[in-house]
Residue, then its C-alpha position, 0 to 999 in steps of 0.5 A: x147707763x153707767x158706762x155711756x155717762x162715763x164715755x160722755x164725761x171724758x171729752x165734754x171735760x176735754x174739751x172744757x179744759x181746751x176752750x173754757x180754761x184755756x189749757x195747752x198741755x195735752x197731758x194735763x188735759x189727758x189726766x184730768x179728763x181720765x179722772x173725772x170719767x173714773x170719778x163719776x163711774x165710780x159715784x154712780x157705782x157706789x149710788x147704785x148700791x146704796x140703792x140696792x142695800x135700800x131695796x133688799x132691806x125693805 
């Protein structure tokens, strides 16, 4: 799940950058992109061990 929210991620942000911010520098599209996929791998990383620390203390 993790990983298939990740992939999803990377070009809806693309293409927001393309057509709803009117972005033309493929590089800043590039990078912006790749920061929103890692950050939302890694929220969903850090969501789900919270919830197995709650799990194994219960």
């Amino acid at each position: 799940m993790q990983e298939i929210l990740t992939a999803v991620t990377y070009p809806i942000v693309w293409l927001i950058c393309t057509y709803a911010l009117k972005m033309e520098s493929g590089l800043a599209k590039l990078m912006i992109s790749l920061t929103a996929a890692v950050l939302v791998y890694v929220l969903i990383g850090i969501r789900q061990s919270n919830n197995e620390k709650k799990e194994d203390k219960e």
